[in-house]
N, C-alpha and C positions, 0 to 999 in steps of 0.2 A: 418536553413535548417531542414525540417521535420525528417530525419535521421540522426541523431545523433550518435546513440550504436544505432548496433545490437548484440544480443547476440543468438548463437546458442545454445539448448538447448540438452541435452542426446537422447531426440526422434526426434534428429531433426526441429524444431522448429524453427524459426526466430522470435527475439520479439526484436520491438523499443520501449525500455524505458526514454532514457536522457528529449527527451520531452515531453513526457508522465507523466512525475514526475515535471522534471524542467521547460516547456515552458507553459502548456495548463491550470497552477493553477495558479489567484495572487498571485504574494510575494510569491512563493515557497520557494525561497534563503533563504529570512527572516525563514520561516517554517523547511526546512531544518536544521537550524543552532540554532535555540530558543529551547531553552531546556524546555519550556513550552506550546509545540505544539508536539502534538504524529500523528502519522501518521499510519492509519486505510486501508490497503486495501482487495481488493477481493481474498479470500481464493484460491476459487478451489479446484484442489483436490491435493494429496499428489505430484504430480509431479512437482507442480507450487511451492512447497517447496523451490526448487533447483532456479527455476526462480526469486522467491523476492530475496532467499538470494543472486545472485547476484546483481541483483538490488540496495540490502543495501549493498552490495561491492560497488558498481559503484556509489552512494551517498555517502557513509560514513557514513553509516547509524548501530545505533547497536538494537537488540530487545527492548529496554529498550525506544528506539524513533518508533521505528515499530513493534506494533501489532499481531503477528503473531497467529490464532490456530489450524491452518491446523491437526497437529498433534494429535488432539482431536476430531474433527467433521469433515474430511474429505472437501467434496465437497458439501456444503451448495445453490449452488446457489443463486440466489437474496437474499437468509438470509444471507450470510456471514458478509457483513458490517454490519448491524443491532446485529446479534448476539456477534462477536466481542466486539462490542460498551457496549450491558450488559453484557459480562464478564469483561471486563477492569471495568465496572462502580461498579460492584461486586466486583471487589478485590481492590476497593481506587485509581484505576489510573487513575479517572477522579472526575476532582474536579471543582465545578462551576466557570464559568469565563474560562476554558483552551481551547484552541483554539486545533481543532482538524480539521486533513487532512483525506477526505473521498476517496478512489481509486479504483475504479472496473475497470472490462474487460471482457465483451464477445466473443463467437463465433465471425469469421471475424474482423473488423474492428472496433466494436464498443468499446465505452469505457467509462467512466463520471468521476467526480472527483468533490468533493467540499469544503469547508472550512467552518467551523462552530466554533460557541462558544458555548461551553457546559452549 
């Protein structure tokens, strides 16, 4: 079922994440749980802070497997995955061959997600 979690967020917010993470990527499970697959998603801005970090609640998920640099560049828009991607690639935490999980989300309903080998 499309709705899985929802989680309401401090500004009120409704976000369906279970299959947004776990239905709409192959082999998430597998990604999820391989400790040689990092997972990359869309910044936004400082509020959405609160929102991944449930999200890696509600996966089991720790920073060390998710991305995160809100905290530094705020609300990046469409840069955020790319930029991400050269900061991790800048500090050693992408090493050729690693399989990496892409994640965005826009306004409304939109959203994309992909899987890549680095």
């Amino acid at each position: 079922h499309v709705v899985d979690q929802l989680v309401k967020t401090d500004v009120g917010e409704i976000v369906i994440y279970d299959n947004f993470f776990r239905g709409s990527l192959d082999n998430l499970q597998t990604a999820l749980t391989d400790p040689r697959v990092s997972i990359f998603p869309h910044g936004g801005d400082i509020l959405q802070r609160d929102i991944l970090e449930k999200a890696m609640e509600m996966l089991g998920l720790t920073e060390e497997k998710m991305f995160i640099n809100i905290d530094y560049y705020g609300n990046t828009s469409a840069g955020s995955v790319p930029i991400a991607l050269t900061e991790a690639r800048d500090q050693g935490r992408l090493e050729k061959g690693k399989l990496v999980v892409l994640a965005a989300f826009g306004s409304g309903l939109t959203w994309a997600g992909a899987r890549i080998r680095w």
